[in-house]
C-alpha positions in Angstrom: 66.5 129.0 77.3 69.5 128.3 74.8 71.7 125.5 75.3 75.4 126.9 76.9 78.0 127.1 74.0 81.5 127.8 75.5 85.0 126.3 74.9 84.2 123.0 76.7 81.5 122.3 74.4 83.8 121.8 72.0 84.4 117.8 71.8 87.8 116.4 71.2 87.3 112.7 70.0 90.0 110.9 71.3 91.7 108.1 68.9 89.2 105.8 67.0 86.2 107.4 68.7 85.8 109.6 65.6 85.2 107.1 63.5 82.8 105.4 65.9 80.4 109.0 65.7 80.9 109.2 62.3 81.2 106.2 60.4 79.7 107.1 56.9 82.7 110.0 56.7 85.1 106.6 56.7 83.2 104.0 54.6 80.8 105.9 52.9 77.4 104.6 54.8 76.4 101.9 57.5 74.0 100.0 55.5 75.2 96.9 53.9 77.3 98.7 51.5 79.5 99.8 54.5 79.8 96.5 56.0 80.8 94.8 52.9 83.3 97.6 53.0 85.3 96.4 56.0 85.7 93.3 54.3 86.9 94.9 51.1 89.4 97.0 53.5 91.1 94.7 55.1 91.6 92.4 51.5 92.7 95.3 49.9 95.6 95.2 52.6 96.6 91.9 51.5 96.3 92.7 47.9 98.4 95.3 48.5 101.2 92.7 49.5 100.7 90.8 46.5 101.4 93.8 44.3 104.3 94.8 45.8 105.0 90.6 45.0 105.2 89.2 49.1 101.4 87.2 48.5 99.9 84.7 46.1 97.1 83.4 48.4 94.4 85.3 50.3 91.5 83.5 52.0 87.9 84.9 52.8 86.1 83.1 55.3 82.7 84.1 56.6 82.1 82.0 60.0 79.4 81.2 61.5 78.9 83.5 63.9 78.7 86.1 61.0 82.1 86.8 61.8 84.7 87.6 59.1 88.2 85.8 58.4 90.9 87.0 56.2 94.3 85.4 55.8 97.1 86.1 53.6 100.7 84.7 53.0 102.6 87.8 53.1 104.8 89.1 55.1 102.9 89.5 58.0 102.3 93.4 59.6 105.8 94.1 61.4 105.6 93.8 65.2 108.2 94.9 66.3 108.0 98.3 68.1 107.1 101.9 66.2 109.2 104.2 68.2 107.4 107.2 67.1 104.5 106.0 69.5 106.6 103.5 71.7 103.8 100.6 70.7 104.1 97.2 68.2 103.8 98.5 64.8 100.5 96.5 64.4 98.8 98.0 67.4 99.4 101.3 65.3 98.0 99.8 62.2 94.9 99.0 63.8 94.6 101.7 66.4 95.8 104.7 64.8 94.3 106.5 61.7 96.3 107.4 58.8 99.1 104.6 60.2 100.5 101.9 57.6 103.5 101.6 55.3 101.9 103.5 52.6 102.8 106.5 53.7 106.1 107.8 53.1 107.5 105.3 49.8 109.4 102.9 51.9 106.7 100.1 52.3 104.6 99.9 49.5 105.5 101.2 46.2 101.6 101.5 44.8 98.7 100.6 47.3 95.1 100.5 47.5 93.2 101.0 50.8 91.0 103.9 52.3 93.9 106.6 52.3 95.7 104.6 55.0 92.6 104.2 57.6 91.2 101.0 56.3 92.7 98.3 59.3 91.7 101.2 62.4 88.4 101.9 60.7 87.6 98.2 60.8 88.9 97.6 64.1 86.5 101.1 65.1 83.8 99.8 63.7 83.8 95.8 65.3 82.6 94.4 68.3 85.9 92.2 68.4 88.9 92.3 66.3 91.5 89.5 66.8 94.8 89.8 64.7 97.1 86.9 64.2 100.6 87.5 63.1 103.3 85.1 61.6 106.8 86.6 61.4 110.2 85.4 62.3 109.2 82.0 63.4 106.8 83.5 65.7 102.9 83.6 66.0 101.9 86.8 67.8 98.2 88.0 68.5 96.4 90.6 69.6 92.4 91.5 70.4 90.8 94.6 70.4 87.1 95.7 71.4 85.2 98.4 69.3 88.8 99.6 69.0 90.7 99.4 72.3 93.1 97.2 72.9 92.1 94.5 74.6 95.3 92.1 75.5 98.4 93.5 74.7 100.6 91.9 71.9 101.0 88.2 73.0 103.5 85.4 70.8 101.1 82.8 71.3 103.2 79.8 69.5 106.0 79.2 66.6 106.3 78.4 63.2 108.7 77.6 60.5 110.4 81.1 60.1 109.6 80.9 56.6 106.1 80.7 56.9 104.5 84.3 57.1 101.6 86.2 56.6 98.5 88.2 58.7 95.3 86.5 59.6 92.3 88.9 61.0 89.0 88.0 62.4 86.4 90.4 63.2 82.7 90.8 64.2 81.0 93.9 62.8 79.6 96.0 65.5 75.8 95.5 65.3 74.7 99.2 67.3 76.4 101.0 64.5 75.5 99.0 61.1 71.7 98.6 59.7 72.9 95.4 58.6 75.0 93.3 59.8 74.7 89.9 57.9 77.1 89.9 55.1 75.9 88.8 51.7 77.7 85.9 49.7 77.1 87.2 46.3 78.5 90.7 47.2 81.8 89.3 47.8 82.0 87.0 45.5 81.6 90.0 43.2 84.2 91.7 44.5 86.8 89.4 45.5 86.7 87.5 41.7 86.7 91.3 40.4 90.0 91.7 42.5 91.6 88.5 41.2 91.3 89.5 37.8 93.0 92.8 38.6 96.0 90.9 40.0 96.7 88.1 37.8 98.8 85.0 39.5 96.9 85.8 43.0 94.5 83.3 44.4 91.5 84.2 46.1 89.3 81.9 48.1 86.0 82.8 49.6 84.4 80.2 51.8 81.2 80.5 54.0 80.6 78.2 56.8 77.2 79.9 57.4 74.0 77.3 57.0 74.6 77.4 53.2 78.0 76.1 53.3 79.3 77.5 50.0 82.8 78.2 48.4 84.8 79.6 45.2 88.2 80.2 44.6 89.0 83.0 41.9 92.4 82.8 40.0 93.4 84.1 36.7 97.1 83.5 34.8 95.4 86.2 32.3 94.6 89.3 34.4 92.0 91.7 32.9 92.5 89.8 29.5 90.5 87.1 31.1 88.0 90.3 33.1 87.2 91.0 29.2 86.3 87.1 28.1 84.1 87.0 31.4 81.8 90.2 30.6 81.9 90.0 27.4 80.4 85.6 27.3 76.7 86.8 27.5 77.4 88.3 23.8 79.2 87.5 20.4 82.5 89.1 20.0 83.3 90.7 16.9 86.6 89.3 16.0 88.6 86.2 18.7 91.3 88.2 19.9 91.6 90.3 23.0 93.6 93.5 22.3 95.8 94.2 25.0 98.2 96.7 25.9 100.6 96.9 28.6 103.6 99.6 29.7 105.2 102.0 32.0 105.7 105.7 32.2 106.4 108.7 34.5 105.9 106.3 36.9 102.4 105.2 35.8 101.9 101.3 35.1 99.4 100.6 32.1 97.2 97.7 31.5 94.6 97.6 29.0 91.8 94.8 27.7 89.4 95.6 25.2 86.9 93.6 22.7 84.1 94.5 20.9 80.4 92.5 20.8 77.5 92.7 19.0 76.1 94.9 21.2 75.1 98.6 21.3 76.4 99.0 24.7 79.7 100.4 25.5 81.2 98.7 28.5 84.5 100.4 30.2 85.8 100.3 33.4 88.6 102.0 35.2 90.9 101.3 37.9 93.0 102.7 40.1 95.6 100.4 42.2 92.8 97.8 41.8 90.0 100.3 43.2 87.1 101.2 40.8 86.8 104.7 39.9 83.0 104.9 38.7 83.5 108.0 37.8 86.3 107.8 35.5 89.4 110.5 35.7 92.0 111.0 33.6 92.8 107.4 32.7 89.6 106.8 30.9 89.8 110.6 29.4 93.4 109.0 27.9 92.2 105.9 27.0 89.5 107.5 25.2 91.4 110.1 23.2 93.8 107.7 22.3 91.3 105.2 20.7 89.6 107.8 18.8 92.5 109.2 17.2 94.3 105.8 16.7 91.5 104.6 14.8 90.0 107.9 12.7 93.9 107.6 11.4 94.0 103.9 10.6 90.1 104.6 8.7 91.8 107.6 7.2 95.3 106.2 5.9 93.5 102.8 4.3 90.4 104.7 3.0 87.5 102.7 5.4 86.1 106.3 5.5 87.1 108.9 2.6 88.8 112.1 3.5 85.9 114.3 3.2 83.3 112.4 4.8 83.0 113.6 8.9 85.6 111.5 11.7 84.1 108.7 13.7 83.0 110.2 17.1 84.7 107.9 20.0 80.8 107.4 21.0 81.0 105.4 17.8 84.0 103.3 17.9 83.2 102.7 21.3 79.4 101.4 20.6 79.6 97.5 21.7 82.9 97.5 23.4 83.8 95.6 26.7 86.9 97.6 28.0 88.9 97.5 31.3 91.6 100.6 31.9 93.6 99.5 34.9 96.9 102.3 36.4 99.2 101.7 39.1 101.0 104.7 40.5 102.4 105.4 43.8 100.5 108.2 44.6 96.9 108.2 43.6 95.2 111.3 43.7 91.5 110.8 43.8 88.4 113.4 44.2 85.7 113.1 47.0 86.4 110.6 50.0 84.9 107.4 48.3 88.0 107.2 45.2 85.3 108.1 42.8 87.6 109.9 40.1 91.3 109.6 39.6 92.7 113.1 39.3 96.1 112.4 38.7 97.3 113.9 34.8 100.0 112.2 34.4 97.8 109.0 34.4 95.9 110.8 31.1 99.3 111.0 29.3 100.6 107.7 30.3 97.5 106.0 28.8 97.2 108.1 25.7 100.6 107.3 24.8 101.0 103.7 25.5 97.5 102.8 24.1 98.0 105.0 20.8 101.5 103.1 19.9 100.5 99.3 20.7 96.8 99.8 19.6 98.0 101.5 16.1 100.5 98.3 15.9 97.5 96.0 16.4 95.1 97.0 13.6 98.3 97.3 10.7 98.8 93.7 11.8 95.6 92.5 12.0 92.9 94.5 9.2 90.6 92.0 9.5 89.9 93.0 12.7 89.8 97.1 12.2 87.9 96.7 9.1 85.7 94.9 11.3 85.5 97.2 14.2 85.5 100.1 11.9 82.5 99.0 9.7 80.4 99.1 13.2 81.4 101.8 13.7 80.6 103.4 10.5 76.7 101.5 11.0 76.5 103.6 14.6 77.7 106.6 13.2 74.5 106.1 10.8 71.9 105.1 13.8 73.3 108.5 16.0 72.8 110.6 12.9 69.0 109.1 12.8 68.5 109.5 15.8 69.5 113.1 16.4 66.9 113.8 13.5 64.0 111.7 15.2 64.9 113.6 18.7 65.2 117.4 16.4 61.5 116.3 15.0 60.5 115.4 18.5 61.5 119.1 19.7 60.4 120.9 16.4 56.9 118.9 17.4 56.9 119.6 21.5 58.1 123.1 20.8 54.9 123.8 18.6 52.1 121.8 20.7 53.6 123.7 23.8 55.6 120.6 24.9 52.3 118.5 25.2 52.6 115.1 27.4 52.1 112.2 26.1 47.8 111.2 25.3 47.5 108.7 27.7 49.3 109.8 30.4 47.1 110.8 33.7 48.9 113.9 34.6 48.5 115.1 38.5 47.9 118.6 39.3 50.9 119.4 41.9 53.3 120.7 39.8 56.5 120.3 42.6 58.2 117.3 41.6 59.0 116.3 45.6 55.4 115.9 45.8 54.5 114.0 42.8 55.0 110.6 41.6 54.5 108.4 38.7 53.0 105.0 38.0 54.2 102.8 35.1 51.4 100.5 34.9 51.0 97.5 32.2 48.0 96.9 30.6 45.3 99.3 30.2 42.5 97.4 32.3 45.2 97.8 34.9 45.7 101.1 33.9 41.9 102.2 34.3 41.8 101.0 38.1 44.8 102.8 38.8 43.7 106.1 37.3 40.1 106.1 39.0 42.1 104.9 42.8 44.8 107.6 42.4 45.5 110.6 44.4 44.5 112.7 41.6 47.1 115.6 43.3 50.2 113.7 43.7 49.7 111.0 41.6 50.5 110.5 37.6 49.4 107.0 35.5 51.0 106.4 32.4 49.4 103.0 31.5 51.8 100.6 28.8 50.7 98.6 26.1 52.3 95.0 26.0 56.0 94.7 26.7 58.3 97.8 25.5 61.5 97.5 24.0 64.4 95.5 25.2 66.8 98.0 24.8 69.7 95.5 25.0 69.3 94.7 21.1 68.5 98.1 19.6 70.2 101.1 18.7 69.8 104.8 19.6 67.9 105.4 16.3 65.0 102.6 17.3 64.8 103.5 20.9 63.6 106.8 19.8 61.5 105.5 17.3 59.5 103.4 20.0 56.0 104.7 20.7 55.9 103.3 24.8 60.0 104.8 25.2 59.4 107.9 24.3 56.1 108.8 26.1 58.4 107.9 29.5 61.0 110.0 28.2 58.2 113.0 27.4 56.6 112.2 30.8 59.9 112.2 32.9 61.1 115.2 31.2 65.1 115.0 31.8 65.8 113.5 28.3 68.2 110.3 28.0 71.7 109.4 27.4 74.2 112.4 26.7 71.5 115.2 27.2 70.1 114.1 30.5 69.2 116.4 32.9 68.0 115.0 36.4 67.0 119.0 37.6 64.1 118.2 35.0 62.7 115.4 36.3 58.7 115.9 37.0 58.6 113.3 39.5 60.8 112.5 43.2 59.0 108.8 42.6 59.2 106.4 39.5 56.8 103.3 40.6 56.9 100.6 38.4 53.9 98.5 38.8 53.2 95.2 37.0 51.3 91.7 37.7 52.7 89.6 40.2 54.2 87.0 37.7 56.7 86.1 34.9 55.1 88.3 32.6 55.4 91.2 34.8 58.5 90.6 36.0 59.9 90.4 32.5 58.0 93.8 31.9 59.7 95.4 34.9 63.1 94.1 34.1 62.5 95.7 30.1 61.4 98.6 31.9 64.5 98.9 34.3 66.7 97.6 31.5 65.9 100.9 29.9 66.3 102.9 33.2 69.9 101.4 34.0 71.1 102.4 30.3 69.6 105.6 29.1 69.1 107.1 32.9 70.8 105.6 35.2 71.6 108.4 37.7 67.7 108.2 38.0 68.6 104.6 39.8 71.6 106.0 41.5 69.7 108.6 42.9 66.9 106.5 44.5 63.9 107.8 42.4 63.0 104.1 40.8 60.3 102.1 42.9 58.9 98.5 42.4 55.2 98.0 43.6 54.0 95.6 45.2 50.9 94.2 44.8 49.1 91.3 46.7 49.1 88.1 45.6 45.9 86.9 48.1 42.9 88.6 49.1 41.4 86.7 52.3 37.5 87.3 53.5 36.4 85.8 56.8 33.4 87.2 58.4 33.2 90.3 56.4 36.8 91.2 57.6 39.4 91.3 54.2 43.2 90.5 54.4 46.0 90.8 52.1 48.6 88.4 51.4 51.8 89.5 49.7 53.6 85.6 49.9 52.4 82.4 50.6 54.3 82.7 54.0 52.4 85.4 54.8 49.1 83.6 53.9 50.2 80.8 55.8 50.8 83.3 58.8 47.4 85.1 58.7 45.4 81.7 58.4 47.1 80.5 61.3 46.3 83.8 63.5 42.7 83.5 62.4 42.1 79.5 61.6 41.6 77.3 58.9 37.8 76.4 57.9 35.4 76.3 55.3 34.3 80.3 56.1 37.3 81.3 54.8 37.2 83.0 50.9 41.1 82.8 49.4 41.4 84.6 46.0 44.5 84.5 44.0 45.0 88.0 42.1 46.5 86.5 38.6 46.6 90.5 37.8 46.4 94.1 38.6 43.4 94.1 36.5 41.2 91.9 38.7 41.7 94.4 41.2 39.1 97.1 41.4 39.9 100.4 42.2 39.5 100.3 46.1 41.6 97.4 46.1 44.2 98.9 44.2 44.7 101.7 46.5 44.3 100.1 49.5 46.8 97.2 49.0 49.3 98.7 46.4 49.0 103.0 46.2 48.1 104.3 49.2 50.7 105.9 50.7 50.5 104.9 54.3 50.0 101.3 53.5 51.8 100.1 50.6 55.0 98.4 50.0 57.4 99.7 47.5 61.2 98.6 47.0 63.5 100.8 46.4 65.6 100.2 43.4 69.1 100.6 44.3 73.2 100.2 42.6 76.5 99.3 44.0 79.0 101.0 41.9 81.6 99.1 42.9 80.2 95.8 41.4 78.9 97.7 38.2 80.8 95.3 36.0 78.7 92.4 37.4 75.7 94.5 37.3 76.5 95.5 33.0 77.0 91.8 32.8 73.7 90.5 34.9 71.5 92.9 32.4 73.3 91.2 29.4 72.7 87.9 30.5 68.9 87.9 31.0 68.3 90.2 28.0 71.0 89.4 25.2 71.0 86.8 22.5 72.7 84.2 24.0 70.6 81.3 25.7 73.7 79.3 27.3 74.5 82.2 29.8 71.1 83.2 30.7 70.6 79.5 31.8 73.9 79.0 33.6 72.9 81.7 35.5 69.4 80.8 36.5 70.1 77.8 37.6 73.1 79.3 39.5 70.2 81.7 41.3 67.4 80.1 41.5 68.2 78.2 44.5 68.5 81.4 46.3 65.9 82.9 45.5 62.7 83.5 47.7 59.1 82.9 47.3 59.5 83.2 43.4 55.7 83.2 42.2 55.8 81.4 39.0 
């Protein structure tokens, strides 16, 4: 019998409750990406007072109880009463959606924020909200639970009238998010990544959790300094930052830029201090802009002769560190989560501003664009050599009838959902794995010693490398400009490696490559880690894994500690045979894989952590192990 479907069945979700059904339509998901969110949306707030100049100071406190304060010196969120809705205006801000002075020009002149619903959606989504308001000599508080009001809008005290500013505290509701303990290093990401977008502000983060830990993030250089900081892990080409700074229709401009000795272009857009992962028509302008400015300057001093082909911008851009920042007062962006700015008059605004200062910066300084353009010339060269080596690949696939690589183990399902792929080091390790496979489902393409780092090679050597391309050939979507994820020949990408330094250098090479050639691979959730078991325990003819020494510890106390029991320490996949291999580390129903996953909205930190533990430099690789290590767990060295 079918369920009744009349006119009553259709709900009406009164005030916050919509956002309390559907959370992921407001901050994007309710793992710990959307909790870090609510933080991020109620700082935006603040940051939004110190743009329109009302704030210098905005403290982050995570409590104890896992609870989340923020406090800023602004102006404090009016109080007085909205008489639209007959309620305090800051029991509308965090009670109604699509409520704040963003709306309508009069309270903010450019603003950040989740199109107006950031303070409601946090208040939706916590088991308590308290907000504290100072305003007028007055403080006034209010507390909400999972979004009602809880006591009405009380002046709890006074205060010198010229000390203002909004404090909030809340407690993320722990029915509606996966995870609900908040990570120090996310924020610390985000919030220094905010400071550098607002120079002058100060931003502290403090956590009072068992860890006790606390920076404060402040920078008199704005995204001149954002530059210095990505760019420490490599050796820039020339001292100077180039900057450039202006204002029109409305748009405000600010651009950083410096190139390394890298191969890697690294750019990043803004938007009103939001990142815009996908680009838009700021980075479209920024990019046009630079191409022409500098084919022109090449031209007009003859660094490349008039008949000899234009620098591509792929070129000029090859080891750059850039950051493309646009205020404007009304944003447009496409898709929910600000992905891409759509806004043209952002393109124009950059093009123009960018072209005029940047064309004044190399006449009067031709060290530097003989500098930048010489690179430029040398990547020009590598792309060219590398186009032939991936024609000569074609010419070759096209005539063997696109032949996989020799010493991959193919399976026979030919539906990518089904199938998956094993990376697998060493070819002892290699030959376990290709007898214990699922020969249906399951493809092994065994590695010989470590691959390329890809973090100090060009194009043309990457496709020159005999381990790269038989993953490229195996994968089937092709890298960099010509990727095509509709072609990939397997849902899964398991890279599996010993359980020690050497194999977790190998899988960071491996995922070094992944992250720079492929990344929407990542981004997608089709990269895996294995892994294997570092103890094998026999007692009585009954076998146990291990995959830590806590565990070890756990499964010798359950079943005792005497001389019956056999404890051996896999020092590789190879010692494994191929039983074991598929019982602890392929079988489907019983091993453990980790998802490889990537916040977009850190990506600069991410760009910067693949820098730092591949690049040249030594200084910042060590600085930032010894910044980690004492947060990391069960390291096996």
């Amino acid at each position: 019998m079918s369920a009744e479907y009349g006119g009553d069945q259709i709900q009406i979700l009164e005030g916050l409750e919509a956002v309390r059904k559907r959370p992921g339509m407001y901050i994007g998901s309710t793992s710990a990406r959307g909790l870090h969110h609510l933080v991020y949306e109620i700082v935006d707030n603040a940051v939004d007072e110190a743009l329109a100049g009302f704030c210098d100071t905005i403290e982050v406190k995570v409590n104890a109880d896992n609870s989340v304060t923020v406090i800023d010196n602004g102006r404090g969120i009016p109080t007085g009463i909205n008489h639209k809705s007959g309620l305090p205006a800051v029991e509308v801000v965090f009670t109604v959606l699509h409520a704040g002075g963003k709306f309508g020009g009069g309270g903010y002149k450019v603003s950040g924020g989740l199109h107006g619903v950031g303070a409601s959606v946090v208040n939706a989504l916590s088991d308590w909200l308290i907000v504290e308001v100072r305003r007028e000599g007055k403080i006034h508080e209010q507390r909400y639970e999972r979004g009602r009001v809880v006591t009405p809008l009380t002046v709890i005290g006074e205060c010198d009238p010229n000390e203002t500013g909004t404090k909030v505290t809340f407690l993320p509701d722990g029915t509606i998010f996966e995870e609900t303990v908040f990570d120090y290093g996310v924020l610390k990401q985000r919030l220094r990544e905010m400071a550098f977008l607002t120079k002058n502000l100060r931003i502290q983060l403090k956590d009072d959790r068992e860890e006790k830990r606390e920076d404060s993030f402040h920078y008199e250089g704005g995204i001149r300094e954002f530059v210095s900081y990505l760019n420490r892990s490599n050796q820039p080409l020339y001292e100077q930052i180039i900057y450039c700074e202006g204002t029109r229709d409305d748009v405000y401009v600010e651009v950083a830029m410096q190139h390394n000795d890298s191969y890697t272009e690294s750019t990043y857009g803004f938007v009103n201090n939001i990142t815009t992962p996908e680009g838009g028509t700021h980075i479209v302008g920024f990019r046009n802009a630079l191409t022409k400015t500098f084919n022109a300057y090449a031209k007009k001093n003859k660094l490349i002769k008039e008949n000899e082909q234009s620098l591509s911008g792929e070129d000029i851009r090859e080891g750059m560190t850039a950051i493309v920042s646009v205020k404007l007062p009304e944003p447009q962006f496409e898709g929910q989560t600000k992905q891409k700015l759509g806004n043209s008059e952002a393109r124009g605004a950059v093009d123009s501003i960018v072209s005029s200062q940047l064309e004044i910066f190399l006449e009067q300084n031709p060290a530097v664009a003989k500098n930048i353009i010489e690179k430029s010339v040398m990547a020009q060269r590598a792309r060219e050599a590398a186009r032939k080596a991936r024609d000569l690949t074609r010419r070759k696939s096209a005539l063997e009838g696109m032949s996989l690589p020799g010493k991959l183990a193919d399976c026979s399902d030919k539906d990518p959902k089904n199938c998956e792929i094993y990376i697998v080091e060493g070819d002892s390790a290699g030959g376990s794995a290709k007898t214990a496979r699922e020969r249906r489902t399951q493809a092994i393409l065994p590695l010989r010693g470590k691959i390329l780092n890809v973090e100090k090679a060009r194009l043309d050597k990457i496709y020159a490398n005999a381990e790269i391309k038989a993953m490229i050939t195996a994968f089937g979507t092709g890298i960099h400009e010509e990727f095509d994820i509709t072609k990939l020949r397997y849902d899964k990408i398991i890279i599996m490696t010993d359980a020690d330094v050497d194999g977790a250098h190998i899988s960071t090479l491996l995922l070094t490559f992944l992250y720079r050639f492929m990344p929407d691979l990542i981004r997608e959730g089709h990269v895996y880690l294995a892994k294997p078991p570092l103890y094998k325990l026999e007692k009585n003819k009954k076998v146990w894994y291990a995959y830590s020494d806590e565990e070890l510890s756990n499964i010798l106390e359950e079943v005792g500690r005497d001389q019956n029991n056999k404890i051996q320490r896999y020092k590789g996949l190879g010692e494994m045979d191929a039983d074991q291999l598929w019982e602890t580390t392929m079988d489907p129903k019983q091993r453990i894989l980790i998802r490889v996953t990537m916040d977009e909205e850190t990506s600069s930190e991410l760009d910067l952590t693949f820098t730092t533990l591949m690049g040249d430099k030594v200084e910042p690789r060590r600085e930032f192990i010894e910044e980690n290590a004492k947060y990391v767990k069960n390291l096996d060295v």
